[in-house]
GUMAR-468886 format. One record per atom (N, C-alpha, C): residue in three letters; atom name; x, z, y. Coordinates in pm, 1 decimal, padded with zeros to 6 digits. Layout:
N
res  atom  px  pz  py
ALA  CA  X  Z  Y .
...
REM end
This chain:
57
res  atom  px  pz  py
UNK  N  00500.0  00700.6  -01455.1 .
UNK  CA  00556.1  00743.4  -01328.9 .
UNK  C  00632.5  00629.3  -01262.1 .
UNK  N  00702.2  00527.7  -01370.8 .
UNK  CA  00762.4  00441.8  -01323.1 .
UNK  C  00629.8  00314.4  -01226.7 .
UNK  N  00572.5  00297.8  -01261.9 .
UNK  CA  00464.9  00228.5  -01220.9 .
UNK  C  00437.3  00307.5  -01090.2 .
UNK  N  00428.4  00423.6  -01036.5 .
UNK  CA  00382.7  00508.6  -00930.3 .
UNK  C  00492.5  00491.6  -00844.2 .
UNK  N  00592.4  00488.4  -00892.8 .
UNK  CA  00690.8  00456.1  -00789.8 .
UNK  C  00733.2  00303.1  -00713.6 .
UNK  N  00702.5  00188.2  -00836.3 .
UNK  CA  00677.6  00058.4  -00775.1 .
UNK  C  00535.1  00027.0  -00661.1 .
UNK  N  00446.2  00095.2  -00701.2 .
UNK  CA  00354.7  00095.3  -00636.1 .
UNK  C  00333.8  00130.5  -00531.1 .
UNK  N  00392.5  00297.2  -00499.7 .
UNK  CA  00412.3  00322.3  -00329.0 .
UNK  C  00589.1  00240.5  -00275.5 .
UNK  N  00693.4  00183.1  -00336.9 .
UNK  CA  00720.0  00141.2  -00241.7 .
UNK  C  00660.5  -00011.8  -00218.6 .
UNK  N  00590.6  -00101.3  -00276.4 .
UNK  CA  00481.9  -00210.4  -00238.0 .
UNK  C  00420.4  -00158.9  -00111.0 .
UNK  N  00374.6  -00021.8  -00115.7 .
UNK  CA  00321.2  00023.6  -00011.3 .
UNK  C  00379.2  00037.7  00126.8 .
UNK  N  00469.1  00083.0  00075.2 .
UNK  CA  00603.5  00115.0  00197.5 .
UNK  C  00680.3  -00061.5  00219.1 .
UNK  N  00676.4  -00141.2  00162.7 .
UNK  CA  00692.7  -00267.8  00226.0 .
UNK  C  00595.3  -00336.5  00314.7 .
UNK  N  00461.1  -00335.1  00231.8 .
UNK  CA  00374.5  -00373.8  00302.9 .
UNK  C  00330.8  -00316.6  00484.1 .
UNK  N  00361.1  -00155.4  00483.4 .
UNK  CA  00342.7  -00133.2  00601.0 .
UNK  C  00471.0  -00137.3  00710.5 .
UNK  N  00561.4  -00169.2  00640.0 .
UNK  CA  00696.2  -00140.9  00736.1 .
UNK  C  00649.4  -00345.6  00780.0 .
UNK  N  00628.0  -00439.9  00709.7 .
UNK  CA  00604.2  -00551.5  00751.7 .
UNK  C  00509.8  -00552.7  00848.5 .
UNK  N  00371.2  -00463.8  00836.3 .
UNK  CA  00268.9  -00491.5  00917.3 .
UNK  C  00296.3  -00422.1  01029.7 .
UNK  N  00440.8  -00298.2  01037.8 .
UNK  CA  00476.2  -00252.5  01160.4 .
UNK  C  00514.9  -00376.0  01261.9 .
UNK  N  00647.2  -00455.7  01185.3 .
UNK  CA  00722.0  -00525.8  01254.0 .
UNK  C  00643.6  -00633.5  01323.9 .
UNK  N  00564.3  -00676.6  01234.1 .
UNK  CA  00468.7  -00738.6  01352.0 .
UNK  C  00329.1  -00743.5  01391.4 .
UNK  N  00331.5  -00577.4  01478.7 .
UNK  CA  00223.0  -00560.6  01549.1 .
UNK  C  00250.0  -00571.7  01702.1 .
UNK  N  00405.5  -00594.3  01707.5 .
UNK  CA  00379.5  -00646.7  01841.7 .
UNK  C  00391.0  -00766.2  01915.2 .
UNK  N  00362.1  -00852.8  01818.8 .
UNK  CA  00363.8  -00991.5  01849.4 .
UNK  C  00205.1  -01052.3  01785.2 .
UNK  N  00112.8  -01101.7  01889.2 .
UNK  CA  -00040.3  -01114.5  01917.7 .
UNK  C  -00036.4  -01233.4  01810.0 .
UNK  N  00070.2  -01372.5  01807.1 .
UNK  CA  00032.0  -01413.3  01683.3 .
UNK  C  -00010.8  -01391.2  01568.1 .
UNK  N  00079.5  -01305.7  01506.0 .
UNK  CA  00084.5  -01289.5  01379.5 .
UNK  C  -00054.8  -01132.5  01370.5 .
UNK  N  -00156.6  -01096.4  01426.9 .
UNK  CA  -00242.5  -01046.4  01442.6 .
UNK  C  -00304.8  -01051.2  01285.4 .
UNK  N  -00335.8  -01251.2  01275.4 .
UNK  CA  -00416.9  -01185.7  01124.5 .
UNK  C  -00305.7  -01155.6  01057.6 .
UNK  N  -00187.0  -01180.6  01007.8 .
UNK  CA  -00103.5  -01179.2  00933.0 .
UNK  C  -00112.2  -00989.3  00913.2 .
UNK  N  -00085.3  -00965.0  01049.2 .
UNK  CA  -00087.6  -00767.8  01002.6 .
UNK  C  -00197.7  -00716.9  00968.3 .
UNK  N  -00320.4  -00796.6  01009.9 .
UNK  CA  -00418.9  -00718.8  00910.4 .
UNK  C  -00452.2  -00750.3  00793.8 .
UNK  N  -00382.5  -00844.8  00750.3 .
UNK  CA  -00425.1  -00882.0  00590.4 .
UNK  C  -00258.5  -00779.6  00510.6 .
UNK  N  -00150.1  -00770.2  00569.5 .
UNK  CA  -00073.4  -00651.2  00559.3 .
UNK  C  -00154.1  -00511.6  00525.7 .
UNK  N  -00174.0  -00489.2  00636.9 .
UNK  CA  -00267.3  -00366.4  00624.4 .
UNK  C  -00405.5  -00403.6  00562.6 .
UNK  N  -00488.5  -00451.3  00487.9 .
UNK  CA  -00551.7  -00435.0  00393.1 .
UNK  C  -00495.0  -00452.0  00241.4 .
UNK  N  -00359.5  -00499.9  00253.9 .
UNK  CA  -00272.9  -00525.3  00105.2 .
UNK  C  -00242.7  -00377.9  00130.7 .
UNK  N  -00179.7  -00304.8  00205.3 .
UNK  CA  -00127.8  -00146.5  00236.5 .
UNK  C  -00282.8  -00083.5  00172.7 .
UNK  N  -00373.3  -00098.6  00256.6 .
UNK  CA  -00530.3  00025.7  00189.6 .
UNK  C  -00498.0  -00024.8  00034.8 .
UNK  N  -00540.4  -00141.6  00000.5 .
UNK  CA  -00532.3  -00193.1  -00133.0 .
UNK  C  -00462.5  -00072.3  -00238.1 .
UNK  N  -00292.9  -00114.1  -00232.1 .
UNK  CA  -00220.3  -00012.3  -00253.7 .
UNK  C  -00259.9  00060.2  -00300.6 .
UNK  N  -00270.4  00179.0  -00206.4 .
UNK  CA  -00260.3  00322.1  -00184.4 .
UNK  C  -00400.5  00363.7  -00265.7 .
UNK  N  -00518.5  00281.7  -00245.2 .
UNK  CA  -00626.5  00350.6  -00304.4 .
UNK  C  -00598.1  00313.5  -00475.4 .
UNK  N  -00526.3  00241.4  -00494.3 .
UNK  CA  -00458.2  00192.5  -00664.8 .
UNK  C  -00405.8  00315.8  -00713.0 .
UNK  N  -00304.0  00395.7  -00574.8 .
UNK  CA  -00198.0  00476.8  -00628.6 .
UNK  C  -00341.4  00592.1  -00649.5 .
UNK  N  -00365.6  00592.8  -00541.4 .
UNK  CA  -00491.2  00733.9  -00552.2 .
UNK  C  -00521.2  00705.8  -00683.4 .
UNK  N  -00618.3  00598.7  -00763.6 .
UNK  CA  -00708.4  00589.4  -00839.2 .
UNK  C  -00611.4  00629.5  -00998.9 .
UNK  N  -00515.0  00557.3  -00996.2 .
UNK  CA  -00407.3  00616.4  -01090.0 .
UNK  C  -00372.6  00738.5  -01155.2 .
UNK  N  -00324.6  00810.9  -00980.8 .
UNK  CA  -00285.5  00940.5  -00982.5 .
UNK  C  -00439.2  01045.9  -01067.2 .
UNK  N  -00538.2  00987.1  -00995.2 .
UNK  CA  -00666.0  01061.1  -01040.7 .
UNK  C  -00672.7  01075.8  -01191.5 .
UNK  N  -00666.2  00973.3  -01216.7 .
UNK  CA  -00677.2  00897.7  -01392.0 .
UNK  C  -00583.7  00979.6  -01483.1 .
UNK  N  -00468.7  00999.1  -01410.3 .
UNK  CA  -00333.1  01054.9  -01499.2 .
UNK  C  -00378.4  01202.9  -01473.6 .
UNK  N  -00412.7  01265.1  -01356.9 .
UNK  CA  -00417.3  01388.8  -01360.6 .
UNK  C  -00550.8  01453.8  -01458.5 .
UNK  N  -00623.4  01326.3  -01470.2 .
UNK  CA  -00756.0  01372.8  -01540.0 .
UNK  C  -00729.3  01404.5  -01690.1 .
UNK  N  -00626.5  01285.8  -01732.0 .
UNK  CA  -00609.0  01260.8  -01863.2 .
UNK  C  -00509.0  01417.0  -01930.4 .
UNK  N  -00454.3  01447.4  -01860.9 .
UNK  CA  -00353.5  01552.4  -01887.4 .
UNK  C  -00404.1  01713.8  -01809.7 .
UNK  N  -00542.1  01723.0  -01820.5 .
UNK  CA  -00599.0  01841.4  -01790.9 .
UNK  C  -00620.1  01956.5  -01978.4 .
REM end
């Protein structure tokens, strides 16, 4: 669980960064390589969560 919780807030850093700069046209690739580290993430936490819920059926 401890691992689930480092993991979504990685998540929650990654997108609060790719918020701060979406409104500045430079840093464009910078937020989308943000937001593919954010999908990254989250489909980890999904794949996890799946794994743990499978294992403990």
């Amino acid at each position: 669980m401890e691992q689930l919780i480092k993991e979504l807030k990685n998540v929650r850093k990654a997108l609060e960064h790719a918020i701060q700069a979406a409104d500045d046209l430079p840093t464009a690739q910078r937020t989308l390589k943000d937001l593919k580290e954010a999908q990254s993430l989250i489909e980890s936490v999904i794949r996890r969560n799946k794994a743990f819920a499978d294992k403990n059926k």
